[in-house]
Each structure stands twice: as structure tokens, then as C-alpha cells.
Residue frames relative to the residue before (quaternion, step in Angstrom):
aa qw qx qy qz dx dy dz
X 1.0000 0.0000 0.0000 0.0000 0.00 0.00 0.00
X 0.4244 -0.7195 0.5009 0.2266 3.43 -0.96 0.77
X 0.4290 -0.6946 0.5709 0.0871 3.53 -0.60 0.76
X 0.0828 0.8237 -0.5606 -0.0181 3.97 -0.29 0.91
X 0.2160 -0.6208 0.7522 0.0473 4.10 -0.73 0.84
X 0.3418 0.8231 -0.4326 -0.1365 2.49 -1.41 1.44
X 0.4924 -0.6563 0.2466 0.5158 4.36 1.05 0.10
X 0.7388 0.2317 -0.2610 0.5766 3.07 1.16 -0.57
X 0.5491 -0.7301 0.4067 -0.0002 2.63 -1.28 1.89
X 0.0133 -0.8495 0.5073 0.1442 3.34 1.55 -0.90
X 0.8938 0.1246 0.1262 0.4119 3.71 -1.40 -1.00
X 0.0830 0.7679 -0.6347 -0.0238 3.37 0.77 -1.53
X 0.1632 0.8327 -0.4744 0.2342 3.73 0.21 1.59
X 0.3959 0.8105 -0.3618 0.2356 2.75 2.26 -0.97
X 0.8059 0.4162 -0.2616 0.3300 3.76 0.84 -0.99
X 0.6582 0.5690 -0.3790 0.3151 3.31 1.28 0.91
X 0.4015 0.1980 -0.8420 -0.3010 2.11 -1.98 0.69
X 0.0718 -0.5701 0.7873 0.2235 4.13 -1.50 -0.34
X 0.5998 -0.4006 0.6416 0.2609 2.05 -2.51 0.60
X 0.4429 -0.5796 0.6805 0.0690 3.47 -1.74 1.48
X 0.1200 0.6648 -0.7333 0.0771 3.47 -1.16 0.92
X 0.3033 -0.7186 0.5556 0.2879 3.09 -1.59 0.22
X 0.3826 -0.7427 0.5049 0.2168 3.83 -0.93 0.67
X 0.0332 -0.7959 0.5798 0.1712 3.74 -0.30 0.36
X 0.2087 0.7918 -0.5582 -0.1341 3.33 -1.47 -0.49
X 0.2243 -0.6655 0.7000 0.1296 3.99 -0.94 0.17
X 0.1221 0.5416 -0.8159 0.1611 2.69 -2.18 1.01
X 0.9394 0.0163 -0.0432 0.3396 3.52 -1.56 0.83
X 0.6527 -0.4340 0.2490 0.5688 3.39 1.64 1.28
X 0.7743 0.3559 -0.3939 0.3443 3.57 0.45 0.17
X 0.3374 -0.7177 0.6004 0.1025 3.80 -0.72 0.36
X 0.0972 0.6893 -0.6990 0.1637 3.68 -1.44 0.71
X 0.2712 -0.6709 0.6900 0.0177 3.25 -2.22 1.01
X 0.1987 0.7869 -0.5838 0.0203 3.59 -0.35 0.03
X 0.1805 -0.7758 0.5511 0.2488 3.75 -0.79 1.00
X 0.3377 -0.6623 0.6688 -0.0008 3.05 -1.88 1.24
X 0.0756 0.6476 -0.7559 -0.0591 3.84 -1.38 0.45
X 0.7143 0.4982 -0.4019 0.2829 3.51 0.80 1.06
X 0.1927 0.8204 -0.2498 0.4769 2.84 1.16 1.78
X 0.2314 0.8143 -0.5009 0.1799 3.77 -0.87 0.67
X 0.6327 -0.5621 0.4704 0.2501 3.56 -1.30 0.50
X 0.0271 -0.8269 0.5459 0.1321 3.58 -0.16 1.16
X 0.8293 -0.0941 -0.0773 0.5454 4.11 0.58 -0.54
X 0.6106 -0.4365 0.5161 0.4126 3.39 -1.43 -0.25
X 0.7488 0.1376 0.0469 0.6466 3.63 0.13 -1.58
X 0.4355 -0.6473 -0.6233 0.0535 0.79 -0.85 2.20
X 0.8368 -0.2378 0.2322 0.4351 3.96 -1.33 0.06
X 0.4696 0.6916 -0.5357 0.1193 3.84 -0.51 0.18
X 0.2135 -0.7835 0.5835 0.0103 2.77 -1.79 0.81
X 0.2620 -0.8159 0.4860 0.1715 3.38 -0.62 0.86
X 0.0677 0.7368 -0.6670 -0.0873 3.89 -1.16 0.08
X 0.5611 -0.6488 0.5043 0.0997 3.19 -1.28 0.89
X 0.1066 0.8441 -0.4930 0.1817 4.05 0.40 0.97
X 0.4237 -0.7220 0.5342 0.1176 3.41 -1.12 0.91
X 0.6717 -0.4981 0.4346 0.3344 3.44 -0.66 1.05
X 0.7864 0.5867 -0.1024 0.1641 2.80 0.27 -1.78
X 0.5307 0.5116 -0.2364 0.6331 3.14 2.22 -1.26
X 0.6938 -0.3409 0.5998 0.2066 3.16 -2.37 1.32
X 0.6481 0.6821 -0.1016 0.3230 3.79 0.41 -0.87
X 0.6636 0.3423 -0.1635 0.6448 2.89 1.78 -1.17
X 0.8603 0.2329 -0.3556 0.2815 3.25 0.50 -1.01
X 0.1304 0.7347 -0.5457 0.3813 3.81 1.58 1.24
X 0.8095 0.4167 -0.2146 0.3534 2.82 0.53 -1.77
X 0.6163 0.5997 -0.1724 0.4803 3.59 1.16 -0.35
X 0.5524 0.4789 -0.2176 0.6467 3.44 1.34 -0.70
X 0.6692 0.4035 -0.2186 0.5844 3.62 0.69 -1.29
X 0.2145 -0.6330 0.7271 0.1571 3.75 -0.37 -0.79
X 0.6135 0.3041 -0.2395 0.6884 4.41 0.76 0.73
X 0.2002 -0.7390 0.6339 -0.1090 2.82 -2.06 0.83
X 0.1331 -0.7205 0.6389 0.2342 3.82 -0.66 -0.15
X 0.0301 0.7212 -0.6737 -0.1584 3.21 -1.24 0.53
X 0.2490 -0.7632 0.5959 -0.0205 3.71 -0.83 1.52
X 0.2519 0.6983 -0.6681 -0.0513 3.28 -1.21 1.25
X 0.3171 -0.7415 0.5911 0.0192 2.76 -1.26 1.70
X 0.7601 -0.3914 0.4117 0.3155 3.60 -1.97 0.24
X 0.6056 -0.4920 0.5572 0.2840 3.26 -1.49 0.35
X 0.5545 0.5901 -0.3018 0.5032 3.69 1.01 -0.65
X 0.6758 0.4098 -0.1674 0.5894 4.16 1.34 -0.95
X 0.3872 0.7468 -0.4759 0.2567 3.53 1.31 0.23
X 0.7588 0.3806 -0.2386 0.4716 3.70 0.83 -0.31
X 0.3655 0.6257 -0.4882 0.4863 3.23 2.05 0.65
X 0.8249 0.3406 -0.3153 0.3226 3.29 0.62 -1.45
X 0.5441 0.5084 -0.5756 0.3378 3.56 0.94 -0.38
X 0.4602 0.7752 -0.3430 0.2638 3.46 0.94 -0.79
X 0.7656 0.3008 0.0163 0.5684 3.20 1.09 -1.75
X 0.6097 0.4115 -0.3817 0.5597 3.64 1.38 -0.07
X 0.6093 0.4919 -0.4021 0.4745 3.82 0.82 -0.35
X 0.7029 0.5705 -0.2323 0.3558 4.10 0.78 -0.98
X 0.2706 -0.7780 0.5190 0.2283 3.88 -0.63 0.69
X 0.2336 -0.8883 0.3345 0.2107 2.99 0.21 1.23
X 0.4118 0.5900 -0.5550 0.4174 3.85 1.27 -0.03
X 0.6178 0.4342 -0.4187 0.5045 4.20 0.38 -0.13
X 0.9347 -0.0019 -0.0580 0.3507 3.33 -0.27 -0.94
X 0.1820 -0.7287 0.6041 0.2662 3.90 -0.57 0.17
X 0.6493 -0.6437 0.4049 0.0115 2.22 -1.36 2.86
X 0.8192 0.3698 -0.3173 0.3025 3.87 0.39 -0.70
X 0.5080 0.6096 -0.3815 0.4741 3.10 1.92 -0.23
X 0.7020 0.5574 -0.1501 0.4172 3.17 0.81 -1.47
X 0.7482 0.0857 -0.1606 0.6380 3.87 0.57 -0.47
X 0.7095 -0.5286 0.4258 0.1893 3.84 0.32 0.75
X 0.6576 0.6490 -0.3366 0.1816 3.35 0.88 0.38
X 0.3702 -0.8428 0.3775 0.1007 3.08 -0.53 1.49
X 0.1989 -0.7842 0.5816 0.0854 3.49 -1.17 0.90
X 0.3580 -0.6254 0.6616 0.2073 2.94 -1.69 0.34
X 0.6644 -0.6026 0.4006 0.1870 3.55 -1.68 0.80
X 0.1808 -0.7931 0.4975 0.3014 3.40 -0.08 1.24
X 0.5213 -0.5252 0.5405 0.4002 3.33 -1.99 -0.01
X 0.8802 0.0736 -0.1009 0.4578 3.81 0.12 -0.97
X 0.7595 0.3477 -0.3915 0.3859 3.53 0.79 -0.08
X 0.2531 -0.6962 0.5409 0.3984 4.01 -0.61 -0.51
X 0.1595 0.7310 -0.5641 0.3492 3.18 0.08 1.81
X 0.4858 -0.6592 0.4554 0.3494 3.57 -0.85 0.40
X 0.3995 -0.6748 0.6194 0.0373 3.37 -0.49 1.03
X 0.0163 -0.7685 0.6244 0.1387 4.10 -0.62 0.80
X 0.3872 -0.7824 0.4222 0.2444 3.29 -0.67 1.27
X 0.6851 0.4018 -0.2992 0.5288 3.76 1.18 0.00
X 0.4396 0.6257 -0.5398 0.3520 3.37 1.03 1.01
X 0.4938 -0.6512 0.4870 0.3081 3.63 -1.01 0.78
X 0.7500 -0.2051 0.1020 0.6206 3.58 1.18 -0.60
X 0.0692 -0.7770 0.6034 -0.1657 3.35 -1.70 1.44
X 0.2428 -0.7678 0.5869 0.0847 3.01 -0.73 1.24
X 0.4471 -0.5788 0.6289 0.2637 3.52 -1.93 1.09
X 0.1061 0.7285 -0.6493 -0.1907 4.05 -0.83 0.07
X 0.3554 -0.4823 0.7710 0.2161 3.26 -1.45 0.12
X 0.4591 -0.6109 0.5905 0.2595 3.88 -1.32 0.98
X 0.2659 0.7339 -0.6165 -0.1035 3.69 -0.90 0.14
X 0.8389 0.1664 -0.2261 0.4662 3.26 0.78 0.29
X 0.0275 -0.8374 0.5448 0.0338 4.08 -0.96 0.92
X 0.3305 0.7706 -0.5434 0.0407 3.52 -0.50 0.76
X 0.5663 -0.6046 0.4590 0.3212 3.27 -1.39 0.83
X 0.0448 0.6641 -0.7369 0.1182 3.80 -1.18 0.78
X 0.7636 -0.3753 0.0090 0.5253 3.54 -0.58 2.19
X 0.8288 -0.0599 0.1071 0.5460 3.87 -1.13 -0.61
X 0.6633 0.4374 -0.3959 0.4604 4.36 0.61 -0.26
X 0.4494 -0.5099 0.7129 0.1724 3.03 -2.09 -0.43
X 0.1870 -0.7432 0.6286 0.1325 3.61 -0.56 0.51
X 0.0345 -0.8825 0.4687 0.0154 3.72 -0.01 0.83
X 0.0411 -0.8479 0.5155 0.1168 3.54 0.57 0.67
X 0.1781 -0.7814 0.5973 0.0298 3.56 -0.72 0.53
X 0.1768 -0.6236 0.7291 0.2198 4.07 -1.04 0.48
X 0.3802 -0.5141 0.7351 0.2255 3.65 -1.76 0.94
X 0.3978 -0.6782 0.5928 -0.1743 2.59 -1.52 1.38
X 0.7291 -0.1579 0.2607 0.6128 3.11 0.81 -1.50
X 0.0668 0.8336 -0.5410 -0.0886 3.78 -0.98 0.56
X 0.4411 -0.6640 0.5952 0.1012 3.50 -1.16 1.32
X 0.0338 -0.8092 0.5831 -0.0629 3.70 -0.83 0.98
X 0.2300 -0.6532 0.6810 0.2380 3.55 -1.12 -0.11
X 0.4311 -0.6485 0.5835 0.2307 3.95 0.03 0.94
X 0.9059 0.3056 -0.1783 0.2326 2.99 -0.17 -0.90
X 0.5463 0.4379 -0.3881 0.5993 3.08 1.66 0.37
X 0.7941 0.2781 -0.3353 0.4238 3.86 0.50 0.90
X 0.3881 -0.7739 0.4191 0.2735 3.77 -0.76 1.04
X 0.8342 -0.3461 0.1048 0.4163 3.33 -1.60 0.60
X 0.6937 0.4767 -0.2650 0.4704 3.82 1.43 -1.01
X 0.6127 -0.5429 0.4554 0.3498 3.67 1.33 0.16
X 0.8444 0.3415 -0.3050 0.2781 3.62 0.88 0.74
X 0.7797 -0.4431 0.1139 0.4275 3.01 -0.91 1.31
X 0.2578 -0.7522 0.6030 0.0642 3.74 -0.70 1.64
X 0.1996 -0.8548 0.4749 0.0629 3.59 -0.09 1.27
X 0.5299 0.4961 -0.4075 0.5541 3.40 1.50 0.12
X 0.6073 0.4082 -0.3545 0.5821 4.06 1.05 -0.36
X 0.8763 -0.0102 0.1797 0.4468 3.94 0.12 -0.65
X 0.2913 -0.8052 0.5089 -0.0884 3.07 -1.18 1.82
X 0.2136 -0.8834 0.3856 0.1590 3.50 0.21 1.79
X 0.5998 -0.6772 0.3354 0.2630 3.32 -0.84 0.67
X 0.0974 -0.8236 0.5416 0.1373 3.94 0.52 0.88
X 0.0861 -0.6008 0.7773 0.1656 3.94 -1.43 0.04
X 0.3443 -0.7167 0.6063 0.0162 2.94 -1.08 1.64
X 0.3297 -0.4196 0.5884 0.6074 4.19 1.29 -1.00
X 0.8994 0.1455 -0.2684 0.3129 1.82 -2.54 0.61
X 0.6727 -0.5294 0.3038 0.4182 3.76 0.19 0.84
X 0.5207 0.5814 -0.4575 0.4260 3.86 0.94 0.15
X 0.0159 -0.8347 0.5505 -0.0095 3.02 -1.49 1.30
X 0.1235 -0.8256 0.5504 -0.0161 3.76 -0.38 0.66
X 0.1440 -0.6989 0.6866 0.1389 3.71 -1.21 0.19
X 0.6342 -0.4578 0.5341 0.3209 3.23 -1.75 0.55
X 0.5261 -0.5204 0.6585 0.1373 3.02 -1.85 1.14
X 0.0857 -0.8114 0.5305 0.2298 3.50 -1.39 0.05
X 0.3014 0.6584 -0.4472 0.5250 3.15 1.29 0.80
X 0.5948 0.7092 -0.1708 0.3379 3.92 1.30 -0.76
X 0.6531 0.6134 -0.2900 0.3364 2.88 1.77 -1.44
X 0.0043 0.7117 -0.7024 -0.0111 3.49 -1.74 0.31
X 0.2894 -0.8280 0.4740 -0.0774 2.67 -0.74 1.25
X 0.1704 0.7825 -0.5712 0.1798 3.73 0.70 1.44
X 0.5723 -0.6264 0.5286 -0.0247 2.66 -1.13 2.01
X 0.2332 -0.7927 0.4336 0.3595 4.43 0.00 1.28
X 0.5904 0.6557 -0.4094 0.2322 3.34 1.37 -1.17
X 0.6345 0.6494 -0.2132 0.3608 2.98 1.24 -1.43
X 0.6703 0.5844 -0.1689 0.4251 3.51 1.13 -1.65
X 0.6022 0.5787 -0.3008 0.4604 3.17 0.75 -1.78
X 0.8793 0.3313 -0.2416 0.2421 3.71 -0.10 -0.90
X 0.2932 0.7793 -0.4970 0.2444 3.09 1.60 0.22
């Protein structure tokens, strides 16, 4: 294989695939979805999560008005929801009327809640800073919404119960096989 070096950085896609979620939020009577695959778990104590969010997006300045977030991951099976809701400006039309999406009642935040997510977290905002063209939005769970039955006794994702939704770029999506899995144990690894 040929090896290529290059300065221009362009796209920088190399680090996909991620897991695609959608982020919701409300302020001042209005509601919004917008999908995100820039996103991740920053600590335990206490619970936060971070997601990466243009200025630019209706979304952010919900989430800012609001101070809270949802963070929705949904199935591989809702994959043509999120382009749906990642392709749509949502200052024209409102996304849950318009593609049917139903929520569920949150417990502590007033976020939209997707009722066909496998699991969603409530955040509260506690932290916003700008980093080049994004937002870092850090967010403390609050509350999380699950489908049981789509995770095993250790709390991970049962791929025989539910197919996460991967974004590959460039509008291509894909989900993990479960025939793939491998389980390599660090204690075990580490001492080799």
C-alpha cells in the first residue's frame, strides 16, 4: 500500500466511522433535531457529555436559550430519519411535525425525548466554548431513557436486539455486524 503525507488537511474523514445521534432541544415554544457524529463521553463523576455544534445551527442557539439538550441514539432502521433531519433547515419547517417524530416525556430536562431511541440522555448545559468553526457543548446527564432489551447484563450494546446507526462521510451510513465482535480482554492483552 502506498502511504500518502499530506499539508492539506482537507475533510479529515480519516476518523470515520462514529456513531450518529441526534441532539434535540427547545426553548421559547420552539423545538428542533439536528444529527451529530461529533460527540462523546467526557467523565463519570459526575456524568457528561460533550457534542460538537455549529453556531450556525437553530439547534445551538435552543440549546443556549434553553441551557439542556437531548442526546438520541437511534437504530440503523431510523437511518433515513436522520439524514432526513440532518439534510432539513429547521428554522422553515418543524422536523417532528414534518417527519413524524415521536417523543417521549422527559424526567428532568424539557428536551425532546425520541421515542424510537434505544437510549437518551437528559443534559443540563454547563459548559460552552468556541473551538475553530464548532461549539463544544458539554452537557451533565441528568436522566437516561433505555430500551433494556437492547443492552446485556454488563451494559453493552446487544447487537442481536439493535442496530446502531454508523456515518461513514459523505452521507454514507452503515452499522456494526455482530458476528464481528471480539472481545480482547486489556488485562489479559496488556501483559502480553
Amino acid at each position: 500500500m502506498t502511504r500518502v503525507i499530506s499539508e492539506d488537511v482537507g475533510r479529515f474523514s480519516q476518523h470515520y466511522p462514529k456513531l450518529v445521534m441526534l441532539v434535540t432541544a427547545q426553548a421559547k415554544g420552539k423545538g428542533n433535531a439536528m444529527a451529530v457524529a461529533w460527540h462523546t463521553s467526557i467523565s463519570f463523576k459526575p456524568p457528561l457529555y460533550g457534542v460538537s455544534v455549529s453556531p450556525k445551527r437553530f439547534t445551538y442557539q435552543l440549546i443556549v436559550d434553553g441551557k439542556e439538550f437531548g442526546i438520541n441514539f437511534s437504530p440503523f432502521e431510523a437511518a433515513e430519519l436522520i439524514a432526513s433531519v440532518g439534510g432539513s433547515c429547521s428554522q422553515e419547517i418543524d422536523k417532528f411535525q414534518r417527519f413524524n417524530i415521536a417523543t417521549s416525556k422527559p424526567v428532568k430536562a424539557a428536551v425532546p425525548i425520541l421515542e424510537a431511541a434505544y437510549a437518551a440522555y437528559e443534559c443540563k448545559l454547563v459548559d460552552d466554548r468556541g473551538y475553530g468553526d464548532h461549539r463544544w457543548l458539554v452537557g451533565e446527564i441528568v436522566a437516561v431513557h433505555l430500551r433494556e432489551e437492547t443492552f446485556t447484563a454488563n451494559a453493552i450494546v446487544a447487537l442481536d436486539k439493535v442496530n446502531p446507526s454508523l456515518y461513514l462521510g459523505d452521507e454514507h451510513y452503515l452499522t456494526a455486524a455482530k458476528n464481528t465482535i471480539r472481545r480482547l480482554d486489556r488485562e489479559v492483552y496488556g501483559k502480553r
